[in-house]
Backbone bond lengths (Angstrom), bond angles and torsions (degrees), N, CA, C in turn:
res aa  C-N    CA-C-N  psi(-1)  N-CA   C-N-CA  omega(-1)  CA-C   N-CA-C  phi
1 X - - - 1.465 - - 1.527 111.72 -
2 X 1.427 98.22 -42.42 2.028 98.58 178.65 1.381 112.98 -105.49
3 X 1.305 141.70 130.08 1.322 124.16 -178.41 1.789 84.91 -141.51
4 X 1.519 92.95 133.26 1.751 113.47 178.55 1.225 109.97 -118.03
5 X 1.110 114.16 116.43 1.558 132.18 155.06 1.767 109.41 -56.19
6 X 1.654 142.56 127.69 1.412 120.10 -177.41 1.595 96.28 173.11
7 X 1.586 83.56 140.53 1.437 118.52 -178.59 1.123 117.60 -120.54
8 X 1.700 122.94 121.84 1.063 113.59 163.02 1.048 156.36 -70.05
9 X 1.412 104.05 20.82 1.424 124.86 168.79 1.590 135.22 -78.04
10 X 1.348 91.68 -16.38 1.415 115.13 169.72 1.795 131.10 -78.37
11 X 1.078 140.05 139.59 1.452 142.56 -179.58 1.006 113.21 -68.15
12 X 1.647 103.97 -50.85 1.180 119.00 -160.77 1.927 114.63 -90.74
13 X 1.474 98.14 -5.38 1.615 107.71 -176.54 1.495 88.41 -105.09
14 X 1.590 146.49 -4.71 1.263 151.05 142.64 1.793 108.25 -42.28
15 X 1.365 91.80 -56.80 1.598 94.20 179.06 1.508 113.89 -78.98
16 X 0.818 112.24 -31.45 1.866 110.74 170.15 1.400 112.05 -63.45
17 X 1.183 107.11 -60.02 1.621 106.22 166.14 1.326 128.41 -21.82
18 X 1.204 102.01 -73.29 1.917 120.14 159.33 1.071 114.91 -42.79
19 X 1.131 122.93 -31.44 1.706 124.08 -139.37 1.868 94.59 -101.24
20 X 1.883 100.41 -56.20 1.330 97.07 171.71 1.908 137.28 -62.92
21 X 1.788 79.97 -25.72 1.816 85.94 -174.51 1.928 107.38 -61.71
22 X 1.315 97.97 -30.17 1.943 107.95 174.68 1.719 99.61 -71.46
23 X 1.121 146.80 -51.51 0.822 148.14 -140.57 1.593 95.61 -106.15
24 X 1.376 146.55 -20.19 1.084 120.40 164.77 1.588 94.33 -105.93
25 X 0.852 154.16 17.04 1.427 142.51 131.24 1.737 121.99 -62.87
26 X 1.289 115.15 -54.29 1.516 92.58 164.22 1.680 117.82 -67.22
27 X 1.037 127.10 17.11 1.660 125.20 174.07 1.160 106.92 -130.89
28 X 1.553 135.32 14.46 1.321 139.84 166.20 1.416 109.82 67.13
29 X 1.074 125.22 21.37 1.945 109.38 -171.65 1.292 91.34 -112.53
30 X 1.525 111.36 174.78 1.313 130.83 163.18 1.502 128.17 -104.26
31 X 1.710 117.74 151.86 1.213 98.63 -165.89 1.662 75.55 -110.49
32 X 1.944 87.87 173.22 1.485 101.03 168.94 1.558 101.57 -125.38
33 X 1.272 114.96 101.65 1.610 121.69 164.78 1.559 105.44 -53.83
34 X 1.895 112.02 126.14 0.978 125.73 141.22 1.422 122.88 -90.53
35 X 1.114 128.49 110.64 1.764 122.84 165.24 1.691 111.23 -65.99
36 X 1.487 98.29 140.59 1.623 96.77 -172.55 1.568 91.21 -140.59
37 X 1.464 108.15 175.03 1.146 119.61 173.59 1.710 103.30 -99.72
38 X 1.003 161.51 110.43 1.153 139.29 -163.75 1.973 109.76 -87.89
39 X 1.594 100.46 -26.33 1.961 112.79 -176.40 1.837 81.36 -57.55
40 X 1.214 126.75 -63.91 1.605 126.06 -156.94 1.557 113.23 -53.42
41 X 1.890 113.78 -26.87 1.843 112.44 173.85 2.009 85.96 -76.81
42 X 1.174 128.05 -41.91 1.431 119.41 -150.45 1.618 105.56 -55.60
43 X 1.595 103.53 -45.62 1.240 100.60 -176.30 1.252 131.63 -97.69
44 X 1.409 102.65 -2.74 1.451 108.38 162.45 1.456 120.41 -79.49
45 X 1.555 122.60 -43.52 1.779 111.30 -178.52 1.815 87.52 -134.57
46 X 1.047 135.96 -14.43 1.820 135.61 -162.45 1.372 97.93 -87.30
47 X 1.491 154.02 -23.25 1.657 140.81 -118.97 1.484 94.28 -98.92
48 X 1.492 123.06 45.56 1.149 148.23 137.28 1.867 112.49 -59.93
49 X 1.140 109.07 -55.09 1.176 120.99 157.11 1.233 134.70 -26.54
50 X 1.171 115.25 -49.54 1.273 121.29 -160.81 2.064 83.07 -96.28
51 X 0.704 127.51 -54.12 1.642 133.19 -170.03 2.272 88.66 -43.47
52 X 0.948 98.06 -43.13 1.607 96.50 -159.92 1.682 93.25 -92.65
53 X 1.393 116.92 -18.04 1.511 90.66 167.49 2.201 109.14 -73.22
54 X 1.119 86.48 -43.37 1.272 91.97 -167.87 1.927 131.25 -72.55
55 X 1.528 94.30 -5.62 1.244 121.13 166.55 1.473 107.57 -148.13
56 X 1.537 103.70 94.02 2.289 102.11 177.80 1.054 105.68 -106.05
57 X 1.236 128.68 171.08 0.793 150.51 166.23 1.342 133.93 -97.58
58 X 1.811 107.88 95.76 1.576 131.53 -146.72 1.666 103.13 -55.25
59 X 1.488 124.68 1.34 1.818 108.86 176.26 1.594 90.20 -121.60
60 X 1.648 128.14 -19.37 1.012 86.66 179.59 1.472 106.90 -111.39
61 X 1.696 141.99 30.82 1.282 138.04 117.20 1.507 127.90 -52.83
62 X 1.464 110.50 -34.01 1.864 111.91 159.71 1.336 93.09 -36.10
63 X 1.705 122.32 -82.05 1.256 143.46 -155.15 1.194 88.99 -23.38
64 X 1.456 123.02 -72.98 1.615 122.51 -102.81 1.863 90.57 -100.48
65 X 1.228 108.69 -22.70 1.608 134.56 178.89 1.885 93.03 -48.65
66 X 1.565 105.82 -60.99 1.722 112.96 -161.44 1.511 89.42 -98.25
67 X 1.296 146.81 -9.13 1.629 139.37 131.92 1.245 109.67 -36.77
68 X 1.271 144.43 -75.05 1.210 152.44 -139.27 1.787 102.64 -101.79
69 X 1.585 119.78 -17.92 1.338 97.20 169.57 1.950 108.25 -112.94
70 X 1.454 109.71 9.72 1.569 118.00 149.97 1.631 114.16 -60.22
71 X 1.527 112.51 -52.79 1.323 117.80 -161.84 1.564 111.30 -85.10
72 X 1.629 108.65 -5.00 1.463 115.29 177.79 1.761 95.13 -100.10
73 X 1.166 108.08 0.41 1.813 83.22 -174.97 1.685 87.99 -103.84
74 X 1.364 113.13 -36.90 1.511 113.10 -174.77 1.377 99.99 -55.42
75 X 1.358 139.82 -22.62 1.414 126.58 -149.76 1.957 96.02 -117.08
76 X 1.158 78.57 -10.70 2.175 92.09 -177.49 1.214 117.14 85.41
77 X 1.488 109.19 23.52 1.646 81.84 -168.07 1.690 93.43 -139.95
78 X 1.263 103.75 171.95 1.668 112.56 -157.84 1.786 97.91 -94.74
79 X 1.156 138.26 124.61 1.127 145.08 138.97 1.873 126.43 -119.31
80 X 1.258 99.20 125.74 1.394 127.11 155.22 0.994 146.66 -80.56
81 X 1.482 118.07 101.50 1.650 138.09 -130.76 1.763 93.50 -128.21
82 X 1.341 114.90 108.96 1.005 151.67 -20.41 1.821 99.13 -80.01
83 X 1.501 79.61 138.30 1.957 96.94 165.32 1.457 112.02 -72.79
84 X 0.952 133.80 152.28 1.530 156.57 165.31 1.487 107.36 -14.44
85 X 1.678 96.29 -58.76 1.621 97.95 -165.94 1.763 99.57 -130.61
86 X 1.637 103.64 110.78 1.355 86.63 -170.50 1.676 99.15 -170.02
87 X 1.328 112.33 113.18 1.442 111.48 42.31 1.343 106.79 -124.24
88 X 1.267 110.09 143.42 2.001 159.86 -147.06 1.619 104.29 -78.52
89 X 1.119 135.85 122.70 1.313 133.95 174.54 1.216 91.96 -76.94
90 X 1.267 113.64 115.76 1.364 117.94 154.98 1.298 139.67 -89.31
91 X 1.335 108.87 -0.44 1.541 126.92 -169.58 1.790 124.82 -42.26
92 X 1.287 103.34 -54.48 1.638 115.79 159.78 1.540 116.13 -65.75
93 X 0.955 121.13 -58.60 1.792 111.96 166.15 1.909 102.86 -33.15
94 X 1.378 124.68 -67.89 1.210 120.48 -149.74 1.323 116.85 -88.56
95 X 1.278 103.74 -1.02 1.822 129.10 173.99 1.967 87.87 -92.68
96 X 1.281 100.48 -35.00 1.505 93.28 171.18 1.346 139.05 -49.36
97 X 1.524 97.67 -61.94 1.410 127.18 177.77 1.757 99.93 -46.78
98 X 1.051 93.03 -68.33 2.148 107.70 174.92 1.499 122.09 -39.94
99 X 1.468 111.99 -25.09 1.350 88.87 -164.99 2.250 79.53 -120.32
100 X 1.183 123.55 50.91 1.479 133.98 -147.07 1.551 90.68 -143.17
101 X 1.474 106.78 -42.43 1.481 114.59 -164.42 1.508 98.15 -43.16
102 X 1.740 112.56 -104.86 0.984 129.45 179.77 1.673 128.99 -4.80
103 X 1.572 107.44 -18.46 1.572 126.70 178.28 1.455 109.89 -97.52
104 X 1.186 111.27 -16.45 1.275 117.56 -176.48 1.755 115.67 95.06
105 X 1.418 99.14 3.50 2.049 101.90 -160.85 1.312 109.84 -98.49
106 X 1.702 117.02 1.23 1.362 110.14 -172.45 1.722 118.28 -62.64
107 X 1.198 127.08 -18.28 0.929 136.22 -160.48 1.885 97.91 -97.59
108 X 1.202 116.06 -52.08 1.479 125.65 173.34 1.823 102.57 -52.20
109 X 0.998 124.55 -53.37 1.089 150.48 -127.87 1.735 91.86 -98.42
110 X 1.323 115.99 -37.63 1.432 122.73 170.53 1.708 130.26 -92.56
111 X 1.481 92.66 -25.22 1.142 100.89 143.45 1.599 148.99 -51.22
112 X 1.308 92.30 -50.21 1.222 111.16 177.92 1.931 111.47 -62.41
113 X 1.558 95.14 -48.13 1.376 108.45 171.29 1.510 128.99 -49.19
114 X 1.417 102.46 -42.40 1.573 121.36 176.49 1.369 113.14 -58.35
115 X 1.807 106.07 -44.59 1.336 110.03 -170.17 1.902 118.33 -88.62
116 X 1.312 108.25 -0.63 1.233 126.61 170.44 1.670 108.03 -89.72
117 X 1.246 97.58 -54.84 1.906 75.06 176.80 1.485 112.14 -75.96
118 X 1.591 117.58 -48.85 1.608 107.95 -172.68 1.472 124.34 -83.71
119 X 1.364 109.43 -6.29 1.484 94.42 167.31 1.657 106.50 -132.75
120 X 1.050 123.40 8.99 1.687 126.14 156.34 1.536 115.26 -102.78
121 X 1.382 116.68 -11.28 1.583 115.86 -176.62 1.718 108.48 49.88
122 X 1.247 108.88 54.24 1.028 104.96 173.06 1.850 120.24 -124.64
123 X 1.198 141.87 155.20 1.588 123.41 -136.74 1.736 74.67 -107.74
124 X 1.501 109.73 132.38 1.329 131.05 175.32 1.751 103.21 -93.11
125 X 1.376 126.44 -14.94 1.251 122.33 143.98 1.402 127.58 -35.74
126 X 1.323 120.71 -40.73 1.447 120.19 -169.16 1.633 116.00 -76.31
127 X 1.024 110.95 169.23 1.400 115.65 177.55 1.363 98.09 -82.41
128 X 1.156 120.27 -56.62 1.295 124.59 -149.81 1.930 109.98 -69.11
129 X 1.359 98.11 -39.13 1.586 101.34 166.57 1.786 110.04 -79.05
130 X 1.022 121.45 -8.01 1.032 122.03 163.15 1.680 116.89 -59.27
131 X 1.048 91.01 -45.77 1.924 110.76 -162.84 2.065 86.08 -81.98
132 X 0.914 96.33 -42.09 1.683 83.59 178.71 1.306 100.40 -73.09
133 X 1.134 144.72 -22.02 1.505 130.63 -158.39 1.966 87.36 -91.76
134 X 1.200 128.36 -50.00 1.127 129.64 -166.73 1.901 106.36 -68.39
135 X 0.814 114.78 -8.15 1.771 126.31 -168.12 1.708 82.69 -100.67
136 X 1.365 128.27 -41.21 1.530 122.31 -160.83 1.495 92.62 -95.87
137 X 1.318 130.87 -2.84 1.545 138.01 171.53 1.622 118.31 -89.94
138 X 1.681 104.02 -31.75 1.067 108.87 -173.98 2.067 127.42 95.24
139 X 1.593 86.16 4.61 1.494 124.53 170.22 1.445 102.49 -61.85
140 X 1.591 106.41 150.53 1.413 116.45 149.01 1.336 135.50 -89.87
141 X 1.026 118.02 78.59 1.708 114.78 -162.01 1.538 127.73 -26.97
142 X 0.984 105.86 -51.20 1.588 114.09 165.59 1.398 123.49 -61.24
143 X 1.502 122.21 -31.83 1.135 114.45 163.33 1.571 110.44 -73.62
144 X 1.046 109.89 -47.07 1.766 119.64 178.76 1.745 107.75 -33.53
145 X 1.061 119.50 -60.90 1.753 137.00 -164.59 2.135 85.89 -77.37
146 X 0.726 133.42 -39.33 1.135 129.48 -157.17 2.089 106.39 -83.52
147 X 1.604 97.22 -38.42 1.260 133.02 -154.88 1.735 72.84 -77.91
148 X 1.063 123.54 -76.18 1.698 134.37 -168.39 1.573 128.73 -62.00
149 X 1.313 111.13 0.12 1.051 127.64 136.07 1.600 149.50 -51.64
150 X 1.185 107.26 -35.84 2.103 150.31 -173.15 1.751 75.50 -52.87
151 X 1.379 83.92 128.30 1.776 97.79 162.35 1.550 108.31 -72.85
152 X 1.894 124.94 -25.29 1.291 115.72 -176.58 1.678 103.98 -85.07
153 X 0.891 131.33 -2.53 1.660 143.01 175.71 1.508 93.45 -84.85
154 X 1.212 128.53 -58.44 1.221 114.02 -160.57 1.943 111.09 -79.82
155 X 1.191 105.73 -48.38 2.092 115.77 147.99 1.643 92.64 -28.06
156 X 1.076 145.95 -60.33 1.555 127.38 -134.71 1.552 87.49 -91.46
157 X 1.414 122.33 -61.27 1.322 130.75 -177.39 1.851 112.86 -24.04
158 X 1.739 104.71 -50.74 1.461 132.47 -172.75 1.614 84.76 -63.61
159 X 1.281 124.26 -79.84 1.662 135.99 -131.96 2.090 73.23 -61.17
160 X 1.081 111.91 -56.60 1.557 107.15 -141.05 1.855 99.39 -56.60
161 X 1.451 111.63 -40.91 1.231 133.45 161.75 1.559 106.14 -8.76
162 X 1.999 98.91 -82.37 1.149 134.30 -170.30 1.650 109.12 -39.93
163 X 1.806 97.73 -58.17 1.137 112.91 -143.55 1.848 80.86 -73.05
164 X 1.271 114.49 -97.02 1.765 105.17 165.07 1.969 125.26 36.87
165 X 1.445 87.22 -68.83 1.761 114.57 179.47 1.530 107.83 -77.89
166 X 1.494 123.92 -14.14 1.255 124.53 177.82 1.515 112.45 -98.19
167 X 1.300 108.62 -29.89 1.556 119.76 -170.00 1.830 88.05 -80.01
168 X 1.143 134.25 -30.78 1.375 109.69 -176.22 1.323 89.63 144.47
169 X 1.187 123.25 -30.88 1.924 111.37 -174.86 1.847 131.58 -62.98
170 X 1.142 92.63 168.43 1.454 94.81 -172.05 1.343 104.16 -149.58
171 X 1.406 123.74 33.99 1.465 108.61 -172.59 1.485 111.83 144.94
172 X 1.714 109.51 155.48 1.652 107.43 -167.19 1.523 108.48 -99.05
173 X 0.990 120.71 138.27 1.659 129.27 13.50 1.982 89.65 -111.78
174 X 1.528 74.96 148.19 1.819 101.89 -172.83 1.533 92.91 -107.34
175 X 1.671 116.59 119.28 1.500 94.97 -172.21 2.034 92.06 -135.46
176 X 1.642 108.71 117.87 1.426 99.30 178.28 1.976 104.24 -98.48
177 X 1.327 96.82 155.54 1.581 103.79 157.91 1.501 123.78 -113.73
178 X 0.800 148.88 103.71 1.745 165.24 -174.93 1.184 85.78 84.53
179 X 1.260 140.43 67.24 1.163 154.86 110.87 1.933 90.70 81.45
180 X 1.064 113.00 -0.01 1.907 97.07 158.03 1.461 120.58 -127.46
181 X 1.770 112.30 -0.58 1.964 115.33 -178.54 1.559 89.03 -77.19
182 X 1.323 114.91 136.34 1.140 90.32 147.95 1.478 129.78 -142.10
183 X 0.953 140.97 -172.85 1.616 133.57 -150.69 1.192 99.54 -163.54
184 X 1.524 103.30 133.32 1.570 129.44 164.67 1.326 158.68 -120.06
185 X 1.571 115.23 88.65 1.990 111.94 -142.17 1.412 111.32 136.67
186 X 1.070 111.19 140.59 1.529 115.67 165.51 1.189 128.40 -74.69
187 X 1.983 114.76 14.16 1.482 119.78 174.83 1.597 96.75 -114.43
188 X 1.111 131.27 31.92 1.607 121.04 -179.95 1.462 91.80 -106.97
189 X 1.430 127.01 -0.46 1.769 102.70 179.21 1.271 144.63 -54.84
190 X 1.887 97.45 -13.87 1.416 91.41 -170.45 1.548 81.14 -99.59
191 X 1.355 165.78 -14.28 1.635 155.26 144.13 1.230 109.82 -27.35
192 X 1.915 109.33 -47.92 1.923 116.55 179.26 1.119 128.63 -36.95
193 X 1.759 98.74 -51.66 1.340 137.55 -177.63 1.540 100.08 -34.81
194 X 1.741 93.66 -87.85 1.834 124.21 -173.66 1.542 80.41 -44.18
195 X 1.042 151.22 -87.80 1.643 156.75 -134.17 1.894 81.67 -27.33
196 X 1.546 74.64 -90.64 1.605 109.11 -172.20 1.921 112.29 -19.00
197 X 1.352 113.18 -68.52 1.157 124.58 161.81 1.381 116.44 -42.95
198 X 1.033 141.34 -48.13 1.528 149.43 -173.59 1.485 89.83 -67.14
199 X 1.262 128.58 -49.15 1.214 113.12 -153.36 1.319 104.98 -87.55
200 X 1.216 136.14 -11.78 1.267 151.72 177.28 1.753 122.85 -79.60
């Protein structure tokens, strides 16, 4: 019923994350995590982005600063806006998540990730925080780094990318319901909701 496109590179797909795992648990459905690259939609149809990082606009970055730490206290959880190193290659994290599925850990496993860069400020680029994030997942590290390597891990990462940018998206988190509404942001939950229900 829910299928999310999502990168952990995002703050605001931190709070969706959270936001949806509560929200399709009180409505009983399941989600289907897509891992995406989100830099690969930016520069393919988004590189709007990059123009507004590099020229913002000083009231509405105020804004978005006391936006983003409203929606982290409503949601409980600690994020740090801007992290250290950012923005964060996420590429091995989300090659992570993908080749995690099949074990059942993608969800542990992104978690863990989310909460290492946005509320430990710590660079999810590295190996080495990698290997801690997978030890706080319950991962085998060595299989993990080995696992994320797979030319079909790295194909799935691409297709989901692709596919994402074809369905209509532009950015994380990309979240559809019966697989054609679709919704964008960690403030569409209460729309998710009605989706979900309507379709039911």
């Amino acid at each position: 019923m829910i299928e999310v496109f999502f990168d952990c590179s995002s703050p605001w797909t931190y709070l969706a994350f959270e936001n949806l795992r509560r929200l399709a648990a009180e409505l009983e459905v399941e989600i289907k995590w897509r891992p995406i690259l989100v830099g690969g939609i930016f520069n393919t149809i988004n590189p709007s982005v990059y123009a507004q990082r590099a020229d913002p606009v000083p009231a509405k970055g105020r804004y978005m600063l006391k936006d983003l730490a409203d929606w982290a206290r409503h949601a409980g959880l600690t994020i740090k806006f801007p992290p250290s190193v950012f923005p964060v290659n996420s590429v091995k994290a989300m090659r992570g998540c993908i080749a995690l599925e099949p074990q059942g850990k993608l969800v542990d496993f992104a978690a863990a990730a989310f909460e290492a860069y946005w509320s430990r400020d710590l660079d999810i680029s590295q190996d080495e925080i990698l290997a801690e994030v997978c030890a706080r997942a319950g991962v085998d590290p060595a299989a993990f780094f080995e696992a994320i390597t797979a030319p079909e891990i790295k194909d799935q990462l691409r297709r989901n990318t692709e596919e994402v940018v074809a369905r209509g998206g532009f950015g994380s988190p990309t979240i559809f319901v019966g697989g054609d509404d679709m919704y964008f942001g960690n403030d569409r939950m209460p729309l998710i909701r009605d989706a979900v229900l309507r379709r039911r």
